[in-house]
C-alpha positions in Angstrom: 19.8 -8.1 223.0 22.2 -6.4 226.1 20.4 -4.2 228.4 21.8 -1.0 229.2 23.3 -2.5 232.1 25.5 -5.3 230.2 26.5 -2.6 228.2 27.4 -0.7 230.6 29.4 -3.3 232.2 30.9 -4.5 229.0 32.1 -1.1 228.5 33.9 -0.9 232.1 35.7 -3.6 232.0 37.1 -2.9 228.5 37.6 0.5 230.0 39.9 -1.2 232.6 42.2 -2.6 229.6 42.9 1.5 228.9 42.9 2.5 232.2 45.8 0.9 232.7 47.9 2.0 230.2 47.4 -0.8 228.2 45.1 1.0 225.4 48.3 0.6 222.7 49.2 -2.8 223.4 45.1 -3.7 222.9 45.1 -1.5 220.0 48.2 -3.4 218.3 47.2 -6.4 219.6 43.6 -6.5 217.9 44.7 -5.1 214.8 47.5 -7.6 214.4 45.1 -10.7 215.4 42.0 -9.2 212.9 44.8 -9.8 210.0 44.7 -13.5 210.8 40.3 -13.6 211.6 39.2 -16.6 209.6 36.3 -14.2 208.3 36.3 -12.3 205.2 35.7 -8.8 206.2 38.4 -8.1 209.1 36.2 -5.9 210.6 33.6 -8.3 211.5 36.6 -10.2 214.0 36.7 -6.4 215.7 33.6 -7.1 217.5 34.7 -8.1 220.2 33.8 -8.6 224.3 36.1 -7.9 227.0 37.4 -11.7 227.7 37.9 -11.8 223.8 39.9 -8.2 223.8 41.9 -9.6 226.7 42.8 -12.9 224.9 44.2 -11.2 222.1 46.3 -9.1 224.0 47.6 -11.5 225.8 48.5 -13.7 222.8 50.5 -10.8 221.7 52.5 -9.7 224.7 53.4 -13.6 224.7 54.5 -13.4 221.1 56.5 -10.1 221.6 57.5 -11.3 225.4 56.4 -8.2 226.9 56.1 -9.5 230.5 55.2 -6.0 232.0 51.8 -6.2 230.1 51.4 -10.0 231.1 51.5 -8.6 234.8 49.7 -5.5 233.7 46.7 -7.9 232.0 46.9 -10.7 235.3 45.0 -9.0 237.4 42.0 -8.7 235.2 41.4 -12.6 235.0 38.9 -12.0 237.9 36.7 -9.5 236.5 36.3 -11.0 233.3 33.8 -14.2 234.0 33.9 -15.2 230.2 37.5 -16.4 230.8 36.3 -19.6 232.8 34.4 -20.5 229.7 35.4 -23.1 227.4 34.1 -21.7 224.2 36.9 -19.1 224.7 39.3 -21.7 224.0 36.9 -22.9 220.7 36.6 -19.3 219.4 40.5 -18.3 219.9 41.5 -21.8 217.8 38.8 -21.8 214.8 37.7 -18.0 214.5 42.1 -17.2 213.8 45.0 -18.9 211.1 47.9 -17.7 212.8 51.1 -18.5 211.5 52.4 -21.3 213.0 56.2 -20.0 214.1 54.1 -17.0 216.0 51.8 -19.7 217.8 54.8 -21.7 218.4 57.1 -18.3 219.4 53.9 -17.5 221.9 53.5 -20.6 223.6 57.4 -20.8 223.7 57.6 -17.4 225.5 54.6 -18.5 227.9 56.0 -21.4 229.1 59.6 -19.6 230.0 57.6 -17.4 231.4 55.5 -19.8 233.6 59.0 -21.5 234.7 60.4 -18.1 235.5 57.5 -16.7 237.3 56.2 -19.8 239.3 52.0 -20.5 238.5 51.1 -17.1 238.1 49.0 -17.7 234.9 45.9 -19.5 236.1 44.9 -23.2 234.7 42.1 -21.6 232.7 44.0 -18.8 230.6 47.0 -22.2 229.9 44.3 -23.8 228.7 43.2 -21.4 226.3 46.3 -21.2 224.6 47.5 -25.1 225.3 44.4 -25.5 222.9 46.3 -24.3 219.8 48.3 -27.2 220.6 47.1 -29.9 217.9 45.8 -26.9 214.9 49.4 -25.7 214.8 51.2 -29.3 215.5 53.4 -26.8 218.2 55.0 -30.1 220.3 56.4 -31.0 217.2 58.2 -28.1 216.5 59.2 -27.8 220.2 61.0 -31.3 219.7 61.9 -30.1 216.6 63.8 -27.0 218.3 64.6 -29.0 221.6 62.4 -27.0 223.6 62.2 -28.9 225.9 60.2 -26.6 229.0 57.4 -26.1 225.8 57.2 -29.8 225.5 57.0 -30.0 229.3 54.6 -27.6 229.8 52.3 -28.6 226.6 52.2 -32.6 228.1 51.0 -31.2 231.2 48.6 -29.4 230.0 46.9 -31.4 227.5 46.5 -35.5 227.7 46.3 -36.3 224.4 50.2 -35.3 223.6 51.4 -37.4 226.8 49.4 -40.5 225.2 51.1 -39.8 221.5 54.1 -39.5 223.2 54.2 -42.4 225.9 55.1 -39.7 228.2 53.5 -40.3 231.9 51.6 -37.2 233.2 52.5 -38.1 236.8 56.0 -37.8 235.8 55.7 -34.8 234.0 53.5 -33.3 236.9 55.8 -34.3 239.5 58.9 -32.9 237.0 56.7 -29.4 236.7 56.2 -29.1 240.2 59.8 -29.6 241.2 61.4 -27.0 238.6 58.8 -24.3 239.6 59.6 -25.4 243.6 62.9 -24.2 242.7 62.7 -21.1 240.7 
């Protein structure tokens, strides 16, 4: 059972997400996600805490590529302790069946966006959404389409595609490193 004070706290730091202008893209962003909720009754998937409101809006400004929200959201990582958790991750890639082109689209986006930007996204919040990874088979479809900075980033991120594809994370580190060096 939350105290008041949890509540309370809960509260403000969802309050922060409308505070700064961001209300619509949360708004859009849960009711396009609760479509997807592996649960019955979509409106069981709308109770959700502030780290879980946050993921989902960032899913969908990386679907839609709306990088003024991404740098609108960024500077919440901080307040939102939940985020360093690694049931985040578990919770984002069995409680959702996203169609795979969007999970592909959004990881897509992310990565141009992490080449662009430099390491702007912290390791925790790449990890989150690296984890759709194997559910959605996305490396495949980024060999697939020839994206090649997806492929990049995804071996980076997670082992277990460098070892199915002989690729040497050192390399690909060493690569990463060097292209965001000279953005």
């Amino acid at each position: 059972m939350k105290t008041d004070w949890q509540a309370e706290t809960w509260t403000a730091r969802l309050a922060k997400l409308y505070t700064l202008g961001l209300s619509h893209r949360l708004n859009t962003a849960v009711l396009y996600t609760a479509r997807f909720s592996v649960f019955p009754d979509p409106l069981s998937s709308l109770e959700l805490n502030s780290a879980q409101a946050f993921i989902l809006t960032l899913f969908r400004s990386f679907l839609i590529g709306d990088a003024p929200a991404v740098f609108s959201l960024l500077p919440l990582i901080p307040q939102l302790p939940q985020l360093q958790s690694s049931s985040i991750a578990v919770w984002f890639r069995e409680d959702f069946l996203f169609r795979r082109q969007d999970v592909t689209r959004a990881l897509s986006w992310l990565a141009h966006f992490v080449k662009k930007e430099g390491p702007v996204v912290p390791l925790n919040i790449l990890l989150v959404f690296s984890s759709l990874e194997e559910k959605y088979q996305v490396f495949s479809k980024f060999k697939e389409t020839g994206d090649t900075v997806g492929q990049e980033m995804l071996i980076y991120l997670n082992p277990l595609i460098s070892k199915a594809t002989q690729a040497l994370i050192h390399d690909v580190k060493v690569k990463l490193y060097k292209i965001l060096r000279n953005i």
